[in-house]
C-alpha positions, -999 to 999 in steps of 0.1 A, spaced: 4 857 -248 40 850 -261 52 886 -254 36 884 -217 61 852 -209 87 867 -226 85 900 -203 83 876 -173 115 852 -187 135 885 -190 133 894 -151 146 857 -143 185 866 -156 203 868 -123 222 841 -105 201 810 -96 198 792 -61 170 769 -60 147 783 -30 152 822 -40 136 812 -75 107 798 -62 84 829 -59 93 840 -94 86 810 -110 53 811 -94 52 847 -108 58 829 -143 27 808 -135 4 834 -123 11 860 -157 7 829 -176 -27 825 -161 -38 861 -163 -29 863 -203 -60 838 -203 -46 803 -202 -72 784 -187 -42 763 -169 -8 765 -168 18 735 -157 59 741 -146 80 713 -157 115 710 -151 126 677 -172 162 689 -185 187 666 -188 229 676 -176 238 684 -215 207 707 -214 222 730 -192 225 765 -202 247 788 -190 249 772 -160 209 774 -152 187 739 -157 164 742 -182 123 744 -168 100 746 -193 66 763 -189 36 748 -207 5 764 -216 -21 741 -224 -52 765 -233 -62 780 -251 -28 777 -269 -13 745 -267 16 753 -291 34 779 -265 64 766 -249 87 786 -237 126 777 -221 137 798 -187 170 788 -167 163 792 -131 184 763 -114 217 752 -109 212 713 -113 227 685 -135 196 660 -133 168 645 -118 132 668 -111 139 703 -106 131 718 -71 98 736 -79 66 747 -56 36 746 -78 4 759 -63 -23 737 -82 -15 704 -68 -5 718 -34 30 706 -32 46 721 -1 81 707 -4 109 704 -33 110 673 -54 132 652 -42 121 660 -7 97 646 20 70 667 42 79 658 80 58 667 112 40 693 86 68 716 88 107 707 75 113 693 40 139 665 44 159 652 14 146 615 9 179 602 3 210 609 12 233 637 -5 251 633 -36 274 664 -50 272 677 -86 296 705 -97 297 734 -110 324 748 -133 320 774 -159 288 774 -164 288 735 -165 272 712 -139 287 679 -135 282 647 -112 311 644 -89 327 612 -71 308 602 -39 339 578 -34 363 615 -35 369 640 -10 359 679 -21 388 690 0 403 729 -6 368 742 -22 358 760 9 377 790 11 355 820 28 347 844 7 350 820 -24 322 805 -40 314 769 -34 312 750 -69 293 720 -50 252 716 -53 239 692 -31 209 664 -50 184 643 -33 182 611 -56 174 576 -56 196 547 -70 227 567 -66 260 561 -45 256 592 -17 285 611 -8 309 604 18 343 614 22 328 652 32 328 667 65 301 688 80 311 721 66 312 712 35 283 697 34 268 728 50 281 749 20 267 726 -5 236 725 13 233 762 10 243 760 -25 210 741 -33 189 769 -14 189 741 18 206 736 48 216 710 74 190 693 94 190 704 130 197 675 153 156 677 165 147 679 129 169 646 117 155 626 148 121 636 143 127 624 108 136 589 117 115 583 146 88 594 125 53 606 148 49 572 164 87 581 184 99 543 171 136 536 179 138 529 140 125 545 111 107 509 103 96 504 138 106 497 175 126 471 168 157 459 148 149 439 120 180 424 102 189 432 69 164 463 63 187 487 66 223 487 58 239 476 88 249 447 90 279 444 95 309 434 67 329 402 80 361 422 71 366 456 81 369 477 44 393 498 61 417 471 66 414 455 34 415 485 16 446 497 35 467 463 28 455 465 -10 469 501 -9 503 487 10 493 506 42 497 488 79 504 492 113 491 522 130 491 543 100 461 526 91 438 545 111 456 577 104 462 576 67 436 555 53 404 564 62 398 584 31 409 562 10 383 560 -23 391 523 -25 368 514 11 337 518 -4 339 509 -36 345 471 -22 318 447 -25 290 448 4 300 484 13 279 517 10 244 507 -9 228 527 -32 202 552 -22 169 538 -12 181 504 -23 173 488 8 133 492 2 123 492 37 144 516 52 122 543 52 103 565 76 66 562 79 70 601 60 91 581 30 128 592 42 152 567 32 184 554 50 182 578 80 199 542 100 230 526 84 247 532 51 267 567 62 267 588 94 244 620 84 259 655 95 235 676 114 235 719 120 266 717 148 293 738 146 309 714 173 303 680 151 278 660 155 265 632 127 240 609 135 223 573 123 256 551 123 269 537 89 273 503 75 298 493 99 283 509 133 245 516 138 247 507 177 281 518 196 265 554 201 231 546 206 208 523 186 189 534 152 175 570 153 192 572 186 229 571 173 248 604 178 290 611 174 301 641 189 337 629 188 347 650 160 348 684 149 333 702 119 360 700 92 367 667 101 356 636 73 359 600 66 348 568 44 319 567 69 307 605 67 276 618 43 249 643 50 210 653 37 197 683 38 164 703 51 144 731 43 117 752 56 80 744 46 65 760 18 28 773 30 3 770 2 -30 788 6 
């Protein structure tokens, strides 16, 4: 039984993204069955000091008729929270970490945060920092995108580099159909909560004082170079009653339990031209109202205190 898992954990050696790993994990699952377990289970609980090599730690459990074989593989790149695994038994269709929509797209539940990764080490990064000069083609982005709750999201990214760390998860950007579809939900409400606004469900509403401006003077910035120097400044929303953490607000969620798709930060979607969509803490009706909110005004590479991003994935088909 041992050497049979060994065999399989030597063919899982080469670089990891998460989606590519999926088949040979289930691989792992289906030897481990054949070698006369009566069940198997794949459990990725590593923590970020438990990362090998730069792989997360999974461990497969085989719990007849040997309970005392446990063996370590190191298929993802990931500092913490579930790993992104498709396990047959239970009929799990999407990652962990991501929500089922329309039967079809896996959406990230809540919005983006960035882990990096450097020599073999994965570390959580600054959502309040920009990950500006990472994205040179042909070079490898050291960025992995996370779906997490209770966490401060990115912002300060712009839509190509959110795309790149996206793809570094073995995801990619929502399409503009797929992100309304998410918030809108199958019932086509102008909210992910319902049809209409309710106050103080999601986070817009609205700061008294623009952080912008109060950041800026704290910083010793006025005049017009407000606008054009401090909108990436890490200070905006780190102020009090700024960006919330993920799924803090309870009841902004989608009837297929996607969090914060209105408010908190503009979401990029897949549009070389720009486009982000929802609003952001400040703004969830001057380009449309709740799922309906759509920028256009900027282009790809272009980021702010206000910008963030999730990311999709095709749908898993379990037989």
């Amino acid at each position: 039984m041992q050497n049979a898992l060994r065999s399989w954990v030597s063919a899982l050696q080469t670089p990891p993204l998460m989606r590519s790993r999926v088949a040979q994990l289930l691989l792992v699952v289906l030897a481990a069955s054949s070698a006369g377990c009566a069940s198997t289970e794949l459990r990725g609980d590593a923590a970020a000091s438990e990362v090998v090599r730069g792989h997360r730690e999974v461990v497969i459990s085989v719990t007849e008729p040997d309970p005392t074989v446990s063996m370590a593989l190191a298929p993802l790149v990931f500092a913490s929270g579930p790993a992104a695994l498709f396990v047959e038994r239970s009929n799990v269709r999407c990652p962990e970490g991501m929500a089922l929509v329309a039967d079809r797209v896996c959406v990230d539940r809540w919005e983006a945060t960035l882990a990096r990764v450097v020599n073999g080490k994965v570390e959580d990064w600054s959502p309040f920092y920009a990950v500006d000069g990472e994205e040179s083609p042909g070079a490898s982005f050291p960025f992995v995108a996370l779906s997490r709750p209770g966490k401060q999201p990115q912002a300060y990214i712009s839509g190509r580099q959110a795309e790149l760390a996206c793809r570094s998860s073995g995801k990619r950007l929502c399409t503009s159909d797929e992100w309304v579809r998410s918030c809108r939900g199958s019932k086509n409400t102008q909210f992910p909560y319902g049809q209409e606004r309710r106050a103080k469900v999601c986070n817009d509403d609205i700061r008294g004082r623009h952080p912008v401006i109060e950041a800026t003077n704290g910083a010793g910035i006025f005049g017009d170079k407000v606008w054009l120097d401090g909108m990436n400044l890490p200070q905006i929303n780190q102020l009090p009653d700024t960006l919330a953490l993920t799924g803090s607000r309870k009841e902004c969620v989608s009837e297929e339990g996607v969090h914060d798709l209105v408010g908190n930060l503009h979401e990029w979607v897949a549009d070389a031209d720009g486009t982000f969509r929802g609003g952001f803490y400040m703004d969830t009706t001057h380009n449309g109202d709740g799922c309906s909110y759509r920028t256009t005004a900027h282009d790809f590479n272009y980021h702010d205190y206000s910008t963030g991003f999730r990311c999709c994935a095709d749908a898993e088909s379990v037989e």
